[in-house]
N, CA, C and O of each residue as an XYZ file, in Angstrom:
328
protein
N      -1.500    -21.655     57.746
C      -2.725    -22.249     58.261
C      -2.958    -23.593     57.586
O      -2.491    -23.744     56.457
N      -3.677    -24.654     58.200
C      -4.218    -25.974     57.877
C      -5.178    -25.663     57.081
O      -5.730    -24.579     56.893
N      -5.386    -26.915     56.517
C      -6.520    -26.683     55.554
C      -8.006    -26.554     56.459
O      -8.887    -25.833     55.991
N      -8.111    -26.872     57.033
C      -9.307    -27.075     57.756
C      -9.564    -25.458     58.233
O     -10.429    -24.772     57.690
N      -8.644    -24.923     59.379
C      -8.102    -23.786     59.988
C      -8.488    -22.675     58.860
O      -9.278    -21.745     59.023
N      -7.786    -22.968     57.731
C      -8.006    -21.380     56.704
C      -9.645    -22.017     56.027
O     -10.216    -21.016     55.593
N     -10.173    -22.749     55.895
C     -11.418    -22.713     55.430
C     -12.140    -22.007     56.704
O     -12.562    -20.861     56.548
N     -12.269    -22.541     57.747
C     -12.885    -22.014     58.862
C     -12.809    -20.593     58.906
O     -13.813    -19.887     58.996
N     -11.455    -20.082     58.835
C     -10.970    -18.416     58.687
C     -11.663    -17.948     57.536
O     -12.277    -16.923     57.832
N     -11.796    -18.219     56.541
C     -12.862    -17.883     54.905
C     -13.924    -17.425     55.243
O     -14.407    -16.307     55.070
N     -14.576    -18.975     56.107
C     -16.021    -18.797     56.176
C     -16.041    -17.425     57.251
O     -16.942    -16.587     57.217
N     -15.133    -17.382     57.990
C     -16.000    -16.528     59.335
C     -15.732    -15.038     58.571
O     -16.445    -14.039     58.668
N     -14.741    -15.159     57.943
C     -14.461    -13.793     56.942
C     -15.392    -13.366     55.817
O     -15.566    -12.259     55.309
N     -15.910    -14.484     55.582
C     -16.944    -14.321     54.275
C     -18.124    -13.630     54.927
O     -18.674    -12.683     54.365
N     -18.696    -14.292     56.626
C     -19.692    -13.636     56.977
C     -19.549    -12.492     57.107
O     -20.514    -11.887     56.639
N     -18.783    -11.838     57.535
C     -18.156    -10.684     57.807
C     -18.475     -9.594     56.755
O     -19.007     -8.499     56.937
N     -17.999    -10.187     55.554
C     -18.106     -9.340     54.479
C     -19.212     -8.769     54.005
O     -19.617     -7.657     53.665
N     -19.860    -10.734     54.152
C     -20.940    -10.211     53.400
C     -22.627     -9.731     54.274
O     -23.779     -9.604     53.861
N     -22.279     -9.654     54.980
C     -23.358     -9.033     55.855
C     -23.249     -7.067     56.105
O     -24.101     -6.207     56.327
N     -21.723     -7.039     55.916
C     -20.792     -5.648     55.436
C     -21.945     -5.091     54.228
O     -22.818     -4.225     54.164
N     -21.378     -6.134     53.350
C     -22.106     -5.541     51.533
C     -23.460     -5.583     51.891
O     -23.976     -4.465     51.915
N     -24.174     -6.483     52.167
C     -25.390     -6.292     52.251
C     -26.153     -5.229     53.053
O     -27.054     -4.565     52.540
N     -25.766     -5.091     54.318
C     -26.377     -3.988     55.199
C     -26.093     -2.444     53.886
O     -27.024     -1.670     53.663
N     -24.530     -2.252     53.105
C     -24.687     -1.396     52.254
C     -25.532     -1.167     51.542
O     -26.079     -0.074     51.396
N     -25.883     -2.656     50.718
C     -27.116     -2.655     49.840
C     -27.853     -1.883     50.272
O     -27.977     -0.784     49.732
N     -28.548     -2.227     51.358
C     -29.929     -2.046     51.977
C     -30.039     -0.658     52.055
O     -31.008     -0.097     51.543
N     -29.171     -0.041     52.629
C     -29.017      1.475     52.944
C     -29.169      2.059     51.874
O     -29.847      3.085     51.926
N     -28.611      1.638     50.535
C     -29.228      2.640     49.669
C     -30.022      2.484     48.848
O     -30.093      3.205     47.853
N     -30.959      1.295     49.138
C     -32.002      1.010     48.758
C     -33.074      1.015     49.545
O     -34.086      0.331     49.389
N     -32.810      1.952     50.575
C     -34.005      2.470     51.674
C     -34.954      3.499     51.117
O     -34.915      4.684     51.449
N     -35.845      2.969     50.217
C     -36.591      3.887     49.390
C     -38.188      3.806     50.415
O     -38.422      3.552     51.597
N     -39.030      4.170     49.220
C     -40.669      3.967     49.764
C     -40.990      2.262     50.123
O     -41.710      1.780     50.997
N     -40.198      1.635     49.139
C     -40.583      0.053     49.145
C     -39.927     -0.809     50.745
O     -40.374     -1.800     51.323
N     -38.725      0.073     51.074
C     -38.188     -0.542     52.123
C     -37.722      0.619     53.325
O     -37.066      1.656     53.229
N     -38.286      0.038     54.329
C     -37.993      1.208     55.397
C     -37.307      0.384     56.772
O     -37.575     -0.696     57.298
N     -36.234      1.514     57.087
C     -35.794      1.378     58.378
C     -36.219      0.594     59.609
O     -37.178      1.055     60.228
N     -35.588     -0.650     60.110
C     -36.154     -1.056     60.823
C     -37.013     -2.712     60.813
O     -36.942     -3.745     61.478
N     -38.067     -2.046     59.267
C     -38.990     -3.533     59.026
C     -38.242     -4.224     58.270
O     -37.393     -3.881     57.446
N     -38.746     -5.598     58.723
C     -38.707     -6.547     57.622
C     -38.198     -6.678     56.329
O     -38.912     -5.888     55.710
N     -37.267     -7.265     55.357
C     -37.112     -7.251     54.293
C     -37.559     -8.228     53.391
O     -37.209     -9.322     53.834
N     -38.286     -8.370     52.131
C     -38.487     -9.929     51.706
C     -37.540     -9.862     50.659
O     -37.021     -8.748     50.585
N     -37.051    -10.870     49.633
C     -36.513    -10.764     49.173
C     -37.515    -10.281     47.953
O     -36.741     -9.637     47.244
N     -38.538    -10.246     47.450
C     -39.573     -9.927     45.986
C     -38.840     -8.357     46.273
O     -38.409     -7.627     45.381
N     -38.829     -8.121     47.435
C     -38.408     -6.456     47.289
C     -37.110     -6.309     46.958
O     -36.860     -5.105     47.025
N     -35.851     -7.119     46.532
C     -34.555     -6.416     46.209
C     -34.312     -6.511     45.142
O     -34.799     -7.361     44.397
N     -33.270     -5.414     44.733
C     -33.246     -5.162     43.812
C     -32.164     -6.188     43.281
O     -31.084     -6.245     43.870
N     -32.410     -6.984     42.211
C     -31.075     -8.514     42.285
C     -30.239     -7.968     41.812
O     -29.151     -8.397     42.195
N     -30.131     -6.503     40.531
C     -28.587     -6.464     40.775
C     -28.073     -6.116     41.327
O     -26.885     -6.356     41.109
N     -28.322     -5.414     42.309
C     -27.332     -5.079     43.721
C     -27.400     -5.833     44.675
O     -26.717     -5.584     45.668
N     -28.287     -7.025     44.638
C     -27.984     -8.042     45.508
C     -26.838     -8.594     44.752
O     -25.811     -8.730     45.417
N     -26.786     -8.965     43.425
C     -25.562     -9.855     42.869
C     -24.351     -8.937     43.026
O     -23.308     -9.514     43.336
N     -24.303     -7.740     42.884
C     -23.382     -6.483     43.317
C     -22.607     -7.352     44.735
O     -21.589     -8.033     44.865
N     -23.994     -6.774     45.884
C     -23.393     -7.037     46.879
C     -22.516     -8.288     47.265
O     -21.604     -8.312     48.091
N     -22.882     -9.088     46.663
C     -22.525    -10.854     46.855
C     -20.965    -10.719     46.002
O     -20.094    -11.323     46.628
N     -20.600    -10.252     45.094
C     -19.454     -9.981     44.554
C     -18.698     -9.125     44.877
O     -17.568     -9.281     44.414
N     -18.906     -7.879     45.763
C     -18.135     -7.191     46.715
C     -17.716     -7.941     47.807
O     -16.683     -7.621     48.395
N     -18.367     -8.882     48.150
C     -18.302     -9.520     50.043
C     -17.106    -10.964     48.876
O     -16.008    -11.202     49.379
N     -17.319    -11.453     48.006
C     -16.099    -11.864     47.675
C     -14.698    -11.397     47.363
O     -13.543    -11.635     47.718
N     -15.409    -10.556     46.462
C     -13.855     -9.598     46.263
C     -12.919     -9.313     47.425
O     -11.728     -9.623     47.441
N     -13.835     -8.448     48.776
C     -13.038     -7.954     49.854
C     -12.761     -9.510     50.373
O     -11.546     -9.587     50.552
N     -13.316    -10.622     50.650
C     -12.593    -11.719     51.344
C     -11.063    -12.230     50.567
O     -10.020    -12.566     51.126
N     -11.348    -12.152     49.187
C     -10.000    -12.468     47.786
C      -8.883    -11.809     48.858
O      -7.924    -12.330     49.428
N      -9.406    -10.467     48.887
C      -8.261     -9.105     49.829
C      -7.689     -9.935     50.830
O      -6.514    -10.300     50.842
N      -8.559    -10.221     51.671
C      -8.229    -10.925     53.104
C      -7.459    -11.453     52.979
O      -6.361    -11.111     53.418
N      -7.773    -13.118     51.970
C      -6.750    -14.534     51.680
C      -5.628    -14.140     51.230
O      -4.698    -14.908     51.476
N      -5.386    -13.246     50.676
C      -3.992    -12.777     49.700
C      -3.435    -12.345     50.936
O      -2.248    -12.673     50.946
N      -3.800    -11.681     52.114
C      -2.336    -11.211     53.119
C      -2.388    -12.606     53.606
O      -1.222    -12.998     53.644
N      -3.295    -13.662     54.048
C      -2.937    -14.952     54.442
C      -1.881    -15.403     53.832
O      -0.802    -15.584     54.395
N      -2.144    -15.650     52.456
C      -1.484    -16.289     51.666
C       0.131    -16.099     51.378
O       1.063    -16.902     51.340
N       0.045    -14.755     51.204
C       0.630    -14.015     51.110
C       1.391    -13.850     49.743
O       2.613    -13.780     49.607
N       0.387    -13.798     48.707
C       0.635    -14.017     47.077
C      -0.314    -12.881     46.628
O      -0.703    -11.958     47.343
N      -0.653    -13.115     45.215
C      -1.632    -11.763     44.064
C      -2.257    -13.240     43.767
O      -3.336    -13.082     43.195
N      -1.973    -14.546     43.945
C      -2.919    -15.423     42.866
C      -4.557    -15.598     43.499
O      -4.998    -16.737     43.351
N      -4.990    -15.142     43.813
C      -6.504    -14.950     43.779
C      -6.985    -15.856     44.116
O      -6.658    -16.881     43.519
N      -7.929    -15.962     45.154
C      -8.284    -16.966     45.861
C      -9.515    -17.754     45.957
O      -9.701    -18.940     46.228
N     -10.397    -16.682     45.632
C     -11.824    -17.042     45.306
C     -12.534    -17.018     43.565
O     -11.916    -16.803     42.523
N     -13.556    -17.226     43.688
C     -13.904    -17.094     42.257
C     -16.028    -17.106     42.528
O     -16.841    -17.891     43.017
N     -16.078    -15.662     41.821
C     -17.503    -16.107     41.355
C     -17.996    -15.645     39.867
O     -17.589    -14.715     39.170
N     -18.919    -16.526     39.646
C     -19.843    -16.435     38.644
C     -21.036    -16.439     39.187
O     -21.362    -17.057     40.200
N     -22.169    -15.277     38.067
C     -23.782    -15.851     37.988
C     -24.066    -16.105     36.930
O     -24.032    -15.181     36.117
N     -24.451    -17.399     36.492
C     -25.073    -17.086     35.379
C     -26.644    -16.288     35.144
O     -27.325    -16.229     36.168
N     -26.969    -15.964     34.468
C     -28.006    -15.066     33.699
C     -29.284    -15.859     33.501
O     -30.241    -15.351     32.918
Protein backbone atom coordinates (compact mmCIF):
# COMPACT_ATOMS: atom_id res chain seq x y z
CA UNK A 1 0.00 0.00 0.00
CA UNK A 2 0.91 3.88 -0.63
CA UNK A 3 1.43 5.97 1.93
CA UNK A 4 -1.59 7.86 1.62
CA UNK A 5 -3.76 4.40 0.87
CA UNK A 6 -2.43 2.61 4.28
CA UNK A 7 -3.04 5.82 6.38
CA UNK A 8 -6.57 5.97 4.98
CA UNK A 9 -6.79 1.97 5.74
CA UNK A 10 -5.53 2.91 9.70
CA UNK A 11 -7.91 5.48 10.02
CA UNK A 12 -11.01 3.50 8.76
CA UNK A 13 -9.56 0.53 10.92
CA UNK A 14 -8.99 2.61 13.90
CA UNK A 15 -12.77 3.59 13.70
CA UNK A 16 -13.64 0.28 13.63
CA UNK A 17 -11.87 -0.63 16.62
CA UNK A 18 -12.46 1.84 18.49
CA UNK A 19 -16.08 2.25 18.51
CA UNK A 20 -15.65 -1.97 19.00
CA UNK A 21 -13.79 -1.04 22.56
CA UNK A 22 -15.93 1.51 23.42
CA UNK A 23 -19.50 0.13 22.85
CA UNK A 24 -17.53 -2.79 25.26
CA UNK A 25 -16.79 -0.18 27.71
CA UNK A 26 -20.19 0.93 27.91
CA UNK A 27 -21.77 -2.46 28.33
CA UNK A 28 -20.11 -3.07 31.33
CA UNK A 29 -20.47 -0.04 32.70
CA UNK A 30 -24.27 -0.14 32.31
CA UNK A 31 -24.82 0.44 35.95
CA UNK A 32 -27.54 2.84 37.85
CA UNK A 33 -25.46 5.92 36.48
CA UNK A 34 -25.84 4.77 32.80
CA UNK A 35 -28.70 3.09 31.13
CA UNK A 36 -29.51 1.45 27.91
CA UNK A 37 -30.41 3.46 25.23
CA UNK A 38 -29.85 7.24 26.88
CA UNK A 39 -27.47 9.53 26.39
CA UNK A 40 -23.93 9.30 27.64
CA UNK A 41 -21.87 12.40 29.01
CA UNK A 42 -18.60 12.00 29.43
CA UNK A 43 -18.57 13.37 33.71
CA UNK A 44 -20.20 9.85 33.73
CA UNK A 45 -17.18 7.53 32.52
CA UNK A 46 -15.26 5.87 34.13
CA UNK A 47 -11.54 7.28 32.58
CA UNK A 48 -9.85 4.23 33.30
CA UNK A 49 -11.71 2.21 31.14
CA UNK A 50 -12.11 4.85 28.85
CA UNK A 51 -8.10 4.95 28.67
CA UNK A 52 -8.50 0.93 28.73
CA UNK A 53 -10.73 1.18 25.91
CA UNK A 54 -8.63 3.67 23.75
CA UNK A 55 -5.57 1.24 24.20
CA UNK A 56 -7.42 -1.89 23.21
CA UNK A 57 -8.86 -0.13 19.84
CA UNK A 58 -4.95 0.51 19.34
CA UNK A 59 -3.57 -2.57 20.21
CA UNK A 60 -6.23 -4.56 17.94
CA UNK A 61 -5.44 -1.94 14.92
CA UNK A 62 -1.14 -2.73 15.80
CA UNK A 63 -2.89 -6.56 14.94
CA UNK A 64 -4.38 -5.32 11.73
CA UNK A 65 -1.04 -3.29 10.35
CA UNK A 66 1.25 -6.25 11.13
CA UNK A 67 -0.76 -8.69 8.51
CA UNK A 68 -0.49 -5.43 6.17
CA UNK A 69 2.84 -5.11 6.81
CA UNK A 70 3.54 -8.17 7.14
CA UNK A 71 6.33 -7.95 10.05
CA UNK A 72 6.13 -8.18 14.43
CA UNK A 73 7.69 -4.44 14.31
CA UNK A 74 4.73 -2.68 15.74
CA UNK A 75 3.06 -0.11 14.25
CA UNK A 76 1.37 2.13 16.47
CA UNK A 77 2.25 3.61 19.74
CA UNK A 78 0.32 5.07 22.72
CA UNK A 79 0.93 6.91 25.75
CA UNK A 80 -1.21 8.88 28.55
CA UNK A 81 0.33 10.79 30.55
CA UNK A 82 -1.09 11.07 34.21
Amino acid sequence: MEGIATAKNASDQLDIHLLSALNHMLSKQLNSTLKSGVPVYSSQLDLTRLHNAIKQAYFELDKDLKKVVKDDSGCVCVGIKD
